[in-house]
C-alpha positions as CSV (number, residue, x, y, z in Angstrom):
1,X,0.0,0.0,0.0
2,X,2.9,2.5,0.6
3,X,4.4,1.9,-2.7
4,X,1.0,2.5,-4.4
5,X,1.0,5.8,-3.0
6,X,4.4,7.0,-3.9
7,X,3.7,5.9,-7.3
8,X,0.7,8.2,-7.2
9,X,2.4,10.9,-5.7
10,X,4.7,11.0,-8.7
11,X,2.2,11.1,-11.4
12,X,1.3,13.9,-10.0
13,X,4.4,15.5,-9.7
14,X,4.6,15.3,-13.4
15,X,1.6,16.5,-14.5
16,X,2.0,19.4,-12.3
17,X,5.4,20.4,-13.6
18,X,4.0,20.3,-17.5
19,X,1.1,22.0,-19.5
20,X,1.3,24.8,-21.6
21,X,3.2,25.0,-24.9
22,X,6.7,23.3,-25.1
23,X,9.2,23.5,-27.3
24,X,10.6,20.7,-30.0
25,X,12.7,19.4,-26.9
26,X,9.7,19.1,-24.8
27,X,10.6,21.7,-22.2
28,X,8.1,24.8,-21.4
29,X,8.5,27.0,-24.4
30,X,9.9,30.0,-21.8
31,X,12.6,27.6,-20.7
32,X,12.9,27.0,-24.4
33,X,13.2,30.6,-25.4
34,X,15.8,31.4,-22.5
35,X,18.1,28.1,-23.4
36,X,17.9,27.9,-26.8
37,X,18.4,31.9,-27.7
38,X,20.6,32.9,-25.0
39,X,23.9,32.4,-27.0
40,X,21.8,33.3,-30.7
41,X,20.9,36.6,-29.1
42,X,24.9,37.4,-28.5
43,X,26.0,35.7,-31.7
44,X,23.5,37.2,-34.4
45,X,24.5,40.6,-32.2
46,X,28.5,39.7,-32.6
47,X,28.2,38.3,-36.1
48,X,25.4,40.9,-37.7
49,X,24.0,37.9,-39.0
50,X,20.3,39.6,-39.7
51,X,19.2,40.4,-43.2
52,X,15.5,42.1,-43.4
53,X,12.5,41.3,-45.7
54,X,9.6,43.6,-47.2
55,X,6.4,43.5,-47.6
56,X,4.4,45.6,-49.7
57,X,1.0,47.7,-48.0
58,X,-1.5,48.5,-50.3
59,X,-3.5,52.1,-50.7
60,X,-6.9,50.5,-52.2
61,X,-8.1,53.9,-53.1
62,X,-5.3,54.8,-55.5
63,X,-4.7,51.4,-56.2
64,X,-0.8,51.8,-55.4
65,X,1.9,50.4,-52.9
66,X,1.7,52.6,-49.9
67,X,5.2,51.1,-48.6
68,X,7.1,48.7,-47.3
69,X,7.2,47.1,-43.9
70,X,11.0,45.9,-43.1
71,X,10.8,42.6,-41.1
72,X,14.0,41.4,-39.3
73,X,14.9,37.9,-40.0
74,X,18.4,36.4,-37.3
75,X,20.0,33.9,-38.8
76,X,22.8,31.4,-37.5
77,X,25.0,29.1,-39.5
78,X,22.6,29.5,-42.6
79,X,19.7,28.4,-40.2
80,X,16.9,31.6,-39.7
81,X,16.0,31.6,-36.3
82,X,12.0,32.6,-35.3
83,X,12.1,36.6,-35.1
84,X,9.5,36.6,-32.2
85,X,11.6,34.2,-30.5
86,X,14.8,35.6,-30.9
87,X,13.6,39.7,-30.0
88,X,11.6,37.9,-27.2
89,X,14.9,36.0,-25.7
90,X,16.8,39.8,-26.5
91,X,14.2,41.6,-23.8
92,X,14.6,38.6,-21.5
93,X,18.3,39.5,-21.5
94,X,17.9,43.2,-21.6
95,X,19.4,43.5,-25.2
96,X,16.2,45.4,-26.5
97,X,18.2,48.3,-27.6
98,X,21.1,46.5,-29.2
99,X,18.8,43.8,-31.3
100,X,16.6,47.2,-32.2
101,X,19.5,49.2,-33.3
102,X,21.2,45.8,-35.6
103,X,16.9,45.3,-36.8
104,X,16.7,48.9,-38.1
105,X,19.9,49.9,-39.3
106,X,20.1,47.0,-41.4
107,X,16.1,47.5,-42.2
108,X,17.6,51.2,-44.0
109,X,20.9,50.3,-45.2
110,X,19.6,47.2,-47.4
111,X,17.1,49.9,-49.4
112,X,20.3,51.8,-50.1
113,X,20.9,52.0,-53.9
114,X,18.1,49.4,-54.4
115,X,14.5,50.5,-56.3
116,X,13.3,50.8,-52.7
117,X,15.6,53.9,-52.2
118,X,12.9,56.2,-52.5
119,X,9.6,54.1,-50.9
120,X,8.1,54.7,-47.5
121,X,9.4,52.3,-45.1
122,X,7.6,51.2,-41.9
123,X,10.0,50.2,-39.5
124,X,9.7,48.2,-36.3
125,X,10.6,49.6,-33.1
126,X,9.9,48.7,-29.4
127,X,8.8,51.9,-26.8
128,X,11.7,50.6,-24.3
129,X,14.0,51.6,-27.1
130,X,12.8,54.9,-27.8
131,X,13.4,55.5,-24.3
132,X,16.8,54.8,-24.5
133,X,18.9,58.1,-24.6
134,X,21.1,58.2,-27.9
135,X,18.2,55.6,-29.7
136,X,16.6,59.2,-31.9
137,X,19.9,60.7,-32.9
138,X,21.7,57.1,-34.0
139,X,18.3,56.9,-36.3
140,X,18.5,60.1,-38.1
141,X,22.3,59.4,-38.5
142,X,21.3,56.1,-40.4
143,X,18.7,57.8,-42.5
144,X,21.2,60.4,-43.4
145,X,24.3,58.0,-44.0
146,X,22.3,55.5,-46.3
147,X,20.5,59.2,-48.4
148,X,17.2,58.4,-46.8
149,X,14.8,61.2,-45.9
150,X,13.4,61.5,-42.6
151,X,9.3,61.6,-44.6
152,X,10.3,58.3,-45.9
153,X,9.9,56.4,-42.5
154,X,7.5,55.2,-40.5
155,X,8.3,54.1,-37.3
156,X,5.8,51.0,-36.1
157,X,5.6,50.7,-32.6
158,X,5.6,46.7,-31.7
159,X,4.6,45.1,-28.5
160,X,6.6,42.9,-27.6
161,X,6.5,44.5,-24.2
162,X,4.0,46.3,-22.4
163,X,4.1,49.9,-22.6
164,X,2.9,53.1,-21.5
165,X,1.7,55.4,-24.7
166,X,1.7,58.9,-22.3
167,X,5.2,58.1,-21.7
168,X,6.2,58.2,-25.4
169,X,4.2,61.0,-26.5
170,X,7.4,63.4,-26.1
171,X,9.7,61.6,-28.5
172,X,7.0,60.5,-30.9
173,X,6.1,64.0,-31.4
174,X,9.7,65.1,-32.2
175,X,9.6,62.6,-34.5
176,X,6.6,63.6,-36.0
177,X,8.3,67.4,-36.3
178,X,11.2,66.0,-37.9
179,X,9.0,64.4,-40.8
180,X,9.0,61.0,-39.7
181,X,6.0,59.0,-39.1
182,X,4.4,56.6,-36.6
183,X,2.5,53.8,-36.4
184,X,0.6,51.8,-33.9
185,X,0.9,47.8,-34.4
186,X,-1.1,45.0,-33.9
187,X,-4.3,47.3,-32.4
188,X,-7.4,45.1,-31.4
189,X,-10.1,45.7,-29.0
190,X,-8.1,45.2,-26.0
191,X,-5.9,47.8,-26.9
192,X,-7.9,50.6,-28.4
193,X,-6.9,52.9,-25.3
194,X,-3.6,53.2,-27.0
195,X,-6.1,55.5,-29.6
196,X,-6.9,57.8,-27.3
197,X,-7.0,61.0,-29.8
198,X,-6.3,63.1,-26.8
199,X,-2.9,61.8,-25.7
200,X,-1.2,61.1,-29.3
201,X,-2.5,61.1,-33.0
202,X,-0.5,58.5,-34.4
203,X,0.0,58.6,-38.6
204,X,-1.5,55.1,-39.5
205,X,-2.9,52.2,-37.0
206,X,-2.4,48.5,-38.0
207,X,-5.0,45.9,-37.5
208,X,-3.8,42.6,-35.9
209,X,-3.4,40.4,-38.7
210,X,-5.5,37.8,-36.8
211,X,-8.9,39.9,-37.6
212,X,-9.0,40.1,-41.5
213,X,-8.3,35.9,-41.8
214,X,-11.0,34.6,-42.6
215,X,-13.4,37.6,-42.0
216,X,-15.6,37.0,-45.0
217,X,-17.2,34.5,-43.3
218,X,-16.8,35.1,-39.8
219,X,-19.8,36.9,-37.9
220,X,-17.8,37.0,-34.9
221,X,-14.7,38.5,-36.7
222,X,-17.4,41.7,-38.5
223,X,-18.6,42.4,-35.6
224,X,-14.9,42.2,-33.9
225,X,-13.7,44.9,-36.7
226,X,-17.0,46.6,-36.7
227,X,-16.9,47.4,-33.0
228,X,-13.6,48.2,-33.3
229,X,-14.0,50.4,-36.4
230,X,-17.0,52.2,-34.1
231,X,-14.2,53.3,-31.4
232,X,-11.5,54.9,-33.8
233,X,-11.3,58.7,-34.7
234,X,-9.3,57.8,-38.2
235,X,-11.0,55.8,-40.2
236,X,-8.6,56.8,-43.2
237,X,-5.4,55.7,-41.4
238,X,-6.4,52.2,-40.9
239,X,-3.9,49.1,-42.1
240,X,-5.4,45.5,-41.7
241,X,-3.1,43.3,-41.9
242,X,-3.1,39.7,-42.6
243,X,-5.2,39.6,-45.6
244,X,-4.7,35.8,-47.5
245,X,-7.4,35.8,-50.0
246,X,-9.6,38.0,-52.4
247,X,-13.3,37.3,-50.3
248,X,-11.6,39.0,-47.0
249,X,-9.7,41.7,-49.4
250,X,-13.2,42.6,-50.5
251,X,-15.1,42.3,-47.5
252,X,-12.7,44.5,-45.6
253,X,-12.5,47.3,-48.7
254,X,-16.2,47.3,-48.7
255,X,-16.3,48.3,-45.0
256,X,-13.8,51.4,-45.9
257,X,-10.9,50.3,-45.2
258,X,-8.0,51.8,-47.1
259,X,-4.5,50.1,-46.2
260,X,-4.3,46.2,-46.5
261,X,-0.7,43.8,-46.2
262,X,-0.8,40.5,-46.4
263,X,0.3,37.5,-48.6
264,X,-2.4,37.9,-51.2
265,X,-0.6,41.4,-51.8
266,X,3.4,39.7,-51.8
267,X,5.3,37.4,-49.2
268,X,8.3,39.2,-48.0
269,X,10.8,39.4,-49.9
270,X,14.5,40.8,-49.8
271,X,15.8,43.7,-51.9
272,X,17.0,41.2,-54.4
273,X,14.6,39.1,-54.5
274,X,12.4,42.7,-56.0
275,X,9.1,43.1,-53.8
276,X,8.2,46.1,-55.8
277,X,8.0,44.2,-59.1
278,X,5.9,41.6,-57.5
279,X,3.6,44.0,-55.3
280,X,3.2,45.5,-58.4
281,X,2.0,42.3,-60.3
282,X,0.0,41.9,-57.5
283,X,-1.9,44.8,-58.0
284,X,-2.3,44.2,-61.5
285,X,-3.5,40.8,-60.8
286,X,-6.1,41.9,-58.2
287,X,-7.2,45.1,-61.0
288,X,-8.0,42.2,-63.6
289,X,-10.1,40.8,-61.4
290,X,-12.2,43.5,-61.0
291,X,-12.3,44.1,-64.7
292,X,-13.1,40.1,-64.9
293,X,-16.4,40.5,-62.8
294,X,-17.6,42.9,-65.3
295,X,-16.3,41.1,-68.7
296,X,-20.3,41.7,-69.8
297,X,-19.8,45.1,-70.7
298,X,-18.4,45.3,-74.3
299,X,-15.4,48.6,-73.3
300,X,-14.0,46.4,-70.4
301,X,-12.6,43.4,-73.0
302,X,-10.1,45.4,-74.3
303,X,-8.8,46.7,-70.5
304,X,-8.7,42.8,-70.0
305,X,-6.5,42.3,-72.6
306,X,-4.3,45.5,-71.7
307,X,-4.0,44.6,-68.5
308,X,-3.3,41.1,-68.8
309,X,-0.4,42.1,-71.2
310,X,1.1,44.4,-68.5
311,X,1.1,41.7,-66.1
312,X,3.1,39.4,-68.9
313,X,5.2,42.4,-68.8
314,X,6.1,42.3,-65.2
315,X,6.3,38.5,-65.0
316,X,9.0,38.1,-68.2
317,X,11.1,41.3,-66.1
318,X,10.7,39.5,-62.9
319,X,12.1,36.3,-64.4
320,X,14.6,37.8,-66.6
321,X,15.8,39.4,-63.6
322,X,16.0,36.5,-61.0
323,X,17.8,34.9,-64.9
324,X,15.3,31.5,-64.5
325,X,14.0,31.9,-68.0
């Protein structure tokens, strides 16, 4: 009987210690993070072994590319390490500001000489680092060095950490002065205080990607957006992200919203791998559509065929380009 009841006591010992999501060697994924990213934190710091991606954002009303957003991707030996992960593992070990600084210096200085040298960039930033004295002038330094202007970027403000938007409203308005613009990321209900009109007017606010998936046929994701569209002040400066198919691109643009990024517009991409040529296509491809749905009417055949023609265009230039044809 004793044994039976050690035995017992042991089970639940081990249910106890597990639960929650774990990582691919089984421990709790913030024991995973911490393990795992502790030396890749340093060593993508040490090395600069980051390169950043871009993805186009899409102005539906003058059907154009409204930017870019730069997205930081850490590598190690050839192997590309989670970003959430690794900036996640960076504020555990109070490296915010140094895995900020490598994220969006290398986020301007990869547009350098590149067709992107002149597009609006939206560039992520946590609030701690803003905070940090010397953060403002080392980022007007790299717009300057790599011949960016200051009205080219837009700083996104990301939450990785919790943060206090009262406390910022200081340095984002000196940005703001200087030409630069801000953004707010990742805004859902629980955080439409942060849009308090009062405290800061912030240039653009981004949807979190996980509203616009699959809205065309979610109740319960309309009436998410429309209560949230209810509580903001600038309808015109709204970007949803996350947008994966044409029903949820229309659904979304037929509720006014102007700004969409997602993978139906482009995956992204790095310089040489030419987002502009493929947001671009994108567009194109999206404009056809719309021409397609109303094929009946005798003028809009030709525009089909002119437009399909551009898109051939684009796609010989892309693949000349990448030299695969």
């Amino acid at each position: 009987k004793k044994k039976k009841k050690k035995k017992k006591k042991k089970k639940k010992r081990r249910r106890a210690g597990g639960g929650g999501e774990r990582g691919r060697d089984n421990k709790p994924l913030n024991t995973y993070i911490y393990n795992h990213s502790n030396a890749g934190v340093a060593m993508v710091l040490r090395e600069r072994t980051l390169y950043s991606v871009y993805q186009p954002i899409i102005d539906h009303g003058n059907h154009s590319i409204l930017g870019y957003e730069a997205l930081s991707r850490p590598h190690i030996c050839g192997q590309v390490i989670s970003p959430d992960r690794w900036f996640q593992s960076a504020i555990l070990q109070n490296l915010y500001l140094e895995v900020d600084s490598l994220a969006v210096e290398t986020a301007i200085s990869s547009v350098c000489d590149s067709p992107l040298a002149n597009a609006t960039l939206f560039v992520n930033v946590m609030p701690a680092t803003l905070l940090e004295q010397g953060f403002i002038v080392r980022l007007f330094q790299w717009v300057s060095m790599h011949n960016l202007s200051p009205k080219q970027i837009v700083i996104e403000i990301v939450e990785y950490m919790a943060y206090d938007l009262p406390a910022l409203t200081y340095i984002l308005h000196e940005l703001q002065n200087e030409g630069m613009r801000i953004a707010l990321d990742d805004l859902n209900l629980a955080k439409v205080h942060l849009t308090d009109s009062r405290i800061f007017e912030p240039n653009y606010v981004k949807l979190d990607h996980s509203i616009a998936r699959g809205i065309a046929v979610s109740q319960h994701k309309q009436e998410h957006l429309r209560l949230l569209m209810s509580t903001l002040p600038w309808m015109d400066r709204v970007i949803i992200e996350g947008v994966e198919n044409e029903e949820d691109l229309i659904y979304i643009q037929q509720k006014g919203i102007q700004y969409s990024q997602g993978y139906y517009w482009g995956r992204p991409l790095t310089v040489h791998q030419m987002p502009w040529l493929l947001g671009k296509i994108a567009l194109q491809r999206h404009q056809l559509y719309l021409l397609f749905l109303n094929r009946e009417r005798s003028e809009v055949r030709q525009s089909i065929l002119e437009k399909s023609k551009q898109i051939d265009l684009n796609l010989l230039a892309y693949h000349a380009f990448q030299q695969d044809i």
